[in-house]
C-alpha positions as CSV (number, residue, x, y, z in Angstrom):
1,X,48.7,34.6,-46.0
2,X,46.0,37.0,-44.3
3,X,42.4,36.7,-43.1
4,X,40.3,38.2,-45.6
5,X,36.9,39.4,-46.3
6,X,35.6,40.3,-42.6
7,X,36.5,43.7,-43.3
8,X,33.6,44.0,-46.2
9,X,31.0,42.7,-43.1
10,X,29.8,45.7,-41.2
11,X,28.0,45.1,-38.7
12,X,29.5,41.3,-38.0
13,X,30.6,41.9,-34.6
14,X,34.3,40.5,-35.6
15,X,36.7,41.9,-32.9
16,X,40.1,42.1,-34.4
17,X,43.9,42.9,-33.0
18,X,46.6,43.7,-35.4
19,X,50.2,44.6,-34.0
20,X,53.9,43.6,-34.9
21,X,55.1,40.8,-32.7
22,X,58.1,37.9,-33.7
23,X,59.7,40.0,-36.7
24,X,56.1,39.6,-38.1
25,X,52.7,41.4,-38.2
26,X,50.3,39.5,-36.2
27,X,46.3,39.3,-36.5
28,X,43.6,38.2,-34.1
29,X,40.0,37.9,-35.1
30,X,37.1,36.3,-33.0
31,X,33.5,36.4,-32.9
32,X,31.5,36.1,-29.1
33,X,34.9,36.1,-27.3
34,X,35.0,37.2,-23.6
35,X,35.6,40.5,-22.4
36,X,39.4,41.5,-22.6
37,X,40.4,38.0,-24.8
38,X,42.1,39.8,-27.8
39,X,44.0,41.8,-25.2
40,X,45.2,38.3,-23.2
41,X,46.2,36.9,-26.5
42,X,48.2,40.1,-27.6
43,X,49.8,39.8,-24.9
44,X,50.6,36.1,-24.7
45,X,52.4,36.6,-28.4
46,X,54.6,39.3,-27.1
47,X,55.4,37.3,-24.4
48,X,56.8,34.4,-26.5
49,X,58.7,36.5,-28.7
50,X,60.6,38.0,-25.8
51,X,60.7,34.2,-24.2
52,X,61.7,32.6,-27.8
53,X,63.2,35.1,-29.7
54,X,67.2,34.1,-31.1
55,X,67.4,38.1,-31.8
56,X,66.9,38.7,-28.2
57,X,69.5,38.7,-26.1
58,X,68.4,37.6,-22.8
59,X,65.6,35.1,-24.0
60,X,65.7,31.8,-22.4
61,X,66.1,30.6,-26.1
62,X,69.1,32.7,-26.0
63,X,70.5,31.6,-23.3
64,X,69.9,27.7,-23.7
65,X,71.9,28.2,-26.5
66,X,74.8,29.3,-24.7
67,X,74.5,26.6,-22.3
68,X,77.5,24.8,-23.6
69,X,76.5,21.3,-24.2
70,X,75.5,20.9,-20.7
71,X,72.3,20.1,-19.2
72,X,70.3,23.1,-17.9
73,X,66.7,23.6,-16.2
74,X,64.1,24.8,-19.1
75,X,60.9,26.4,-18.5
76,X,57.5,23.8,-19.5
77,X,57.2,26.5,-22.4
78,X,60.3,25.9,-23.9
79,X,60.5,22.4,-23.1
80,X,57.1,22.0,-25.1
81,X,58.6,24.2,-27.8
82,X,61.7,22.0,-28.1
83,X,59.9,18.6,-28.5
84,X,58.0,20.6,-31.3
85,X,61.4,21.2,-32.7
86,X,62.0,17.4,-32.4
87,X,58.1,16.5,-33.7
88,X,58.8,19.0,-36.8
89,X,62.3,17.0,-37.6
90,X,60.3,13.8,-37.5
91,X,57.4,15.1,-39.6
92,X,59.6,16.4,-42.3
93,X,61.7,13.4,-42.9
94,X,64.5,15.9,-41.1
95,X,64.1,18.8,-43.7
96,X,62.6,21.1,-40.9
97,X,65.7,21.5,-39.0
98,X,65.9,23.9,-36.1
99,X,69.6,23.4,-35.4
100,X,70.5,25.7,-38.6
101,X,71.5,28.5,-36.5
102,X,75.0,28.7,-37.9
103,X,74.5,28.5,-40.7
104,X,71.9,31.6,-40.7
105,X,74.6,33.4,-38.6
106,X,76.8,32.3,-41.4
107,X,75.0,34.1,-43.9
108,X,74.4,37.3,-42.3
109,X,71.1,36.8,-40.7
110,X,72.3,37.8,-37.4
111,X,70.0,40.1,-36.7
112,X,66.6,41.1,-37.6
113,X,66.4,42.4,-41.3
114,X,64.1,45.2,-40.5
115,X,66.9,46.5,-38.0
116,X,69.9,47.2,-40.3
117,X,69.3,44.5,-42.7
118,X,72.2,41.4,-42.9
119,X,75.6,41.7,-41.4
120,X,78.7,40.6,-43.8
121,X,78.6,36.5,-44.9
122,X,81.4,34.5,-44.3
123,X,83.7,33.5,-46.7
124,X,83.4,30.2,-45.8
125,X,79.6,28.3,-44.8
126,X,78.9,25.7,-41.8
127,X,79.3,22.0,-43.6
128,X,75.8,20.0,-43.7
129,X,73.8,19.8,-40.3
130,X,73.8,16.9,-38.3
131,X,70.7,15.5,-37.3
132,X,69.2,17.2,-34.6
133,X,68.7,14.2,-32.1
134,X,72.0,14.6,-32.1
135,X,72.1,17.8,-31.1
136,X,69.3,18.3,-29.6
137,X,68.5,16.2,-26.3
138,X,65.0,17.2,-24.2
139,X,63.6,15.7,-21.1
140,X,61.2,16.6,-18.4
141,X,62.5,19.6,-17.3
142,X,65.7,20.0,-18.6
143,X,67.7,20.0,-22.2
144,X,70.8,19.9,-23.5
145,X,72.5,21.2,-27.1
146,X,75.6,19.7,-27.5
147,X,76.8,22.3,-30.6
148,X,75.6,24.7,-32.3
149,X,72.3,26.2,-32.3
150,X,68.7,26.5,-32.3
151,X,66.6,28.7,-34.0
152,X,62.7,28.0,-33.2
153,X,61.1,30.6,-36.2
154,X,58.0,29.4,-37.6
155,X,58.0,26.5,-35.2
156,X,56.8,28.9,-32.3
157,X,54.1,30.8,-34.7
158,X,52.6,27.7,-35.9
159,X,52.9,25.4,-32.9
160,X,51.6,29.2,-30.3
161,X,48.8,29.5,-33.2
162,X,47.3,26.5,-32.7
163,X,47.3,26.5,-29.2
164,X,45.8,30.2,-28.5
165,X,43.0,29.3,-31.1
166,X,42.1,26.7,-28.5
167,X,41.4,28.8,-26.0
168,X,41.1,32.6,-27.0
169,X,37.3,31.3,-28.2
170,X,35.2,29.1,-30.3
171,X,34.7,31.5,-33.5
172,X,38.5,32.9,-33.8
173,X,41.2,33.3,-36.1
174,X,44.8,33.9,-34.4
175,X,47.5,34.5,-37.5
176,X,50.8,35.2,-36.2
177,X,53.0,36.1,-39.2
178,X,51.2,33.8,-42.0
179,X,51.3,30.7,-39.2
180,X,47.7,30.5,-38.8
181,X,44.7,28.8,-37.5
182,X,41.0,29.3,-37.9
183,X,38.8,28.0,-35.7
184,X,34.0,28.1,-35.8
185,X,32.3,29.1,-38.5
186,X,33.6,32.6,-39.1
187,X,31.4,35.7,-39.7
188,X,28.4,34.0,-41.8
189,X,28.6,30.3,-40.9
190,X,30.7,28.9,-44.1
191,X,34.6,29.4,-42.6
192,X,36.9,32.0,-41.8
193,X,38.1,33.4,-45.4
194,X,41.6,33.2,-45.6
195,X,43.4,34.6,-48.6
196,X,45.9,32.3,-49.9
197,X,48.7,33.1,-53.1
198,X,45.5,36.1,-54.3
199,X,42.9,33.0,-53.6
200,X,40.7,33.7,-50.7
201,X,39.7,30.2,-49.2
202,X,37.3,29.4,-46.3
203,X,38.3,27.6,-43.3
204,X,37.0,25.8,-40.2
205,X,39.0,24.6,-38.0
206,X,41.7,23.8,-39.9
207,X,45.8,25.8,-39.8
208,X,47.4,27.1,-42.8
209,X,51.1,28.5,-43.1
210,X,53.5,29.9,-46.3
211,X,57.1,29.3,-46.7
212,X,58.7,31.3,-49.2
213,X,62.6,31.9,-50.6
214,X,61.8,35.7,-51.8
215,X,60.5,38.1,-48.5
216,X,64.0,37.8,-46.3
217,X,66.4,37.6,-49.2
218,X,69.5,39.7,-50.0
219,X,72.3,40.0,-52.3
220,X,76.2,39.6,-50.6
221,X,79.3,39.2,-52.2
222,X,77.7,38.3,-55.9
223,X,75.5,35.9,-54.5
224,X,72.0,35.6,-53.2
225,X,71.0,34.8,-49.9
226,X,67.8,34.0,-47.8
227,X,66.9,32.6,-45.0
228,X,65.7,29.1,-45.7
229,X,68.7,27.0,-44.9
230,X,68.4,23.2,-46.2
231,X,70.2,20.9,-43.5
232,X,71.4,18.8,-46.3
233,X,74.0,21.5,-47.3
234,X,74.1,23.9,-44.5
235,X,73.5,26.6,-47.3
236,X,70.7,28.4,-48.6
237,X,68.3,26.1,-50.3
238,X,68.1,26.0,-53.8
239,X,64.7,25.2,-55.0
240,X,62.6,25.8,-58.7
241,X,59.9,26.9,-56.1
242,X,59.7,30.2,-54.5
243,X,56.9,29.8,-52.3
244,X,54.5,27.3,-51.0
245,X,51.0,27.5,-49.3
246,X,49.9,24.4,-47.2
247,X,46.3,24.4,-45.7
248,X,46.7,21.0,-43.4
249,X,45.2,20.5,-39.4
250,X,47.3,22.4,-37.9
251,X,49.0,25.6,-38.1
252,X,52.1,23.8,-36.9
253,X,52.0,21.0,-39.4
254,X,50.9,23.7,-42.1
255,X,54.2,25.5,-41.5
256,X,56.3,21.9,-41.1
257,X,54.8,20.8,-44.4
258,X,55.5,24.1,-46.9
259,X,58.9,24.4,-45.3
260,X,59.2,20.9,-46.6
261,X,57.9,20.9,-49.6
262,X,59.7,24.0,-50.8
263,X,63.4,22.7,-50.1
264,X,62.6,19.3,-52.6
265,X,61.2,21.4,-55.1
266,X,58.4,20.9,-57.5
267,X,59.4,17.6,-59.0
268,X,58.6,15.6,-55.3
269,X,56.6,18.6,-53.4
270,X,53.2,17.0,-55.1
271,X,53.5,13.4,-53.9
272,X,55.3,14.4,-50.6
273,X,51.9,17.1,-49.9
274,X,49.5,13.9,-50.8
275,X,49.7,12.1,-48.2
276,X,50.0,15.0,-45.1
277,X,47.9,18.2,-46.9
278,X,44.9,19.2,-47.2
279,X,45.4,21.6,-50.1
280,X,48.6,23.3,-51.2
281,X,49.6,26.2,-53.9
282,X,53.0,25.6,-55.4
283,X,54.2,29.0,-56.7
C-alpha cells in the first residue's frame, strides 16, 4: 500500500521523505508543512524503531522482555505502546496477539529477513498463546510480562502513523511500511490517492493498513512458513486469503482489522469487516 499519483503533479508543492526505517520503507508527504517537519518526522520513526525494535538488541522493547516476569519502570512511549498492544487484543476479539514472540522465534524469524533470511525452525512449535492479559500486565509507569514475549510490529507503524499525522501538518500523508494515514485534502482538494491491491483510492483523514501471508514467507524443512502467527495454534496461520486491505479511521485500527480478518479467512472476514471497516479488498 503506497501513496500514489502526487508524483504525476508537478508543480504541487508536495514535500516528500522516503527512507528505510522498522524492516520497512517508509514515506512522508505533506503540503504547507513547517520548515524542517519531514526531517522531525524522519527522525521520530528512526527513533521508535531503535526504541521498539525486537531485532534490536538493546531496545527497551528488548529489554522489557527480559525482565523476567517482574515489574520494571517503562518509558510513557512504551507504556502507551503496550496498552495499544492490549487495545489491539480487545479490538480483535484476541486474534491480534502481541505475545506470539515464541512462537516467531520458533519458526525462524529471529532475525530480520533482509539480514540473512530465517534461522533453522524447531522441531517442535510453542502450544497455543495464552491470552495476553495474562501475560501482559501495564500500569502507570511500569509493566510486567510474566512469560514469553512481545513483539509490537505493525502495532507501532499503525498506532506512530496515526499520531505523527496529527502533528507533522494539516495536508500530510505519513506511511510507515503500508501502516498509513492521510490526513487534508491532498494535492488537488479530493483526498490523498492511495493505491490499494493496483486500485488507487482517495483519502481524507482516514488510515489504511495491508496484512498479507506471502512478502516474509519461506520454505524450512518441507514446510512453509510466514510470519503471521494465529494465537489460536501458536503456528503459522492457515488462511484461503493471502492478503487483506482495510481502509478504516485509523491507521492503527486499519492494521488491527486486516490482521484480523486475514487469520478467519474469507468465509467470516466479510461480516467481521462490516461492522469496523470502512472499505476492504480481500485478495
Amino acid at each position: 500500500m503506497s501513496p500514489e499519483g502526487w508524483r504525476a503533479l508537478p508543480g504541487s508543492g508536495v514535500e516528500r521523505r522516503s527512507f528505510l526505517a522498522m524492516g520497512s520503507q517508509c514515506h512522508l508527504l505533506g503540503l504547507g508543512l513547517e520548515r524542517g517537519r519531514l526531517d522531525w518526522a524522519t527522525g521520530r520513526v528512526v527513533e521508535a524503531h531503535r526504541r521498539f525494535s525486537r531485532f534490536v538488541p538493546e531496545s527497551e522493547l528488548s529489554r522489557f522482555n527480559a525482565s523476567g516476569g517482574k515489574w520494571v519502570a517503562i518509558s510513557p512511549w512504551l507504556e502507551e505502546l503496550l496498552r495499544a498492544a492490549l487495545e489491539a487484543y480487545r479490538l480483535s476479539g484476541g486474534l491480534v496477539h502481541a505475545g506470539v514472540l515464541p512462537s516467531m522465534l520458533a519458526i525462524g524469524y529471529t532475525r530480520p529477513l533482509a539480514e540473512g533470511g530465517p534461522t533453522p525452525a524447531a522441531a517442535v512449535m510453542p502450544p497455543p498463546v495464552p491470552p495476553l492479559p495474562e501475560l501482559l500486565q501495564v500500569e502507570p509507569g511500569r509493566a510486567r510480562l510474566r512469560g514469553g514475549g512481545i513483539d509490537l510490529g505493525g502495532i507501532v507503524k499503525g498506532w506512530l502513523a496515526d499520531r505523527l499525522a496529527a502533528v507533522l501538518g494539516e495536508n500530510c500523508v505519513v506511511n510507515l511500511g503500508g501502516d498509513l494515514f492521510a490526513r487534508g485534502p491532498g494535492p488537488q482538494g479530493e483526498g490523498w490517492p492511495v493505491g490499494v491491491g493496483g486500485t488507487t483510492v482517495l483519502l481524507r483523514d482516514q488510515g489504511a493498513a495491508t496484512s498479507g501471508t506471502w512478502r516474509r514467507a519461506w520454505g524450512w524443512g518441507g514446510r512453509r512458513l510466514h510470519h503471521l502467527i494465529d494465537p489460536r495454534t501458536g503456528r503459522p496461520a492457515e488462511s484461503d486469503l493471502g492478503e487483506v486491505s482495510v481502509v478504516a479511521e485509523r491507521a492503527f485500527a486499519a492494521e488491527v482489522h486486516a490482521k484480523a480478518a486475514l487469520l478467519l479467512g474469507r468465509g467470516l472476514a466479510p461480516a467481521y469487516l462490516a461492522g469496523r471497516a470502512c472499505a476492504w479488498r480481500l485478495a
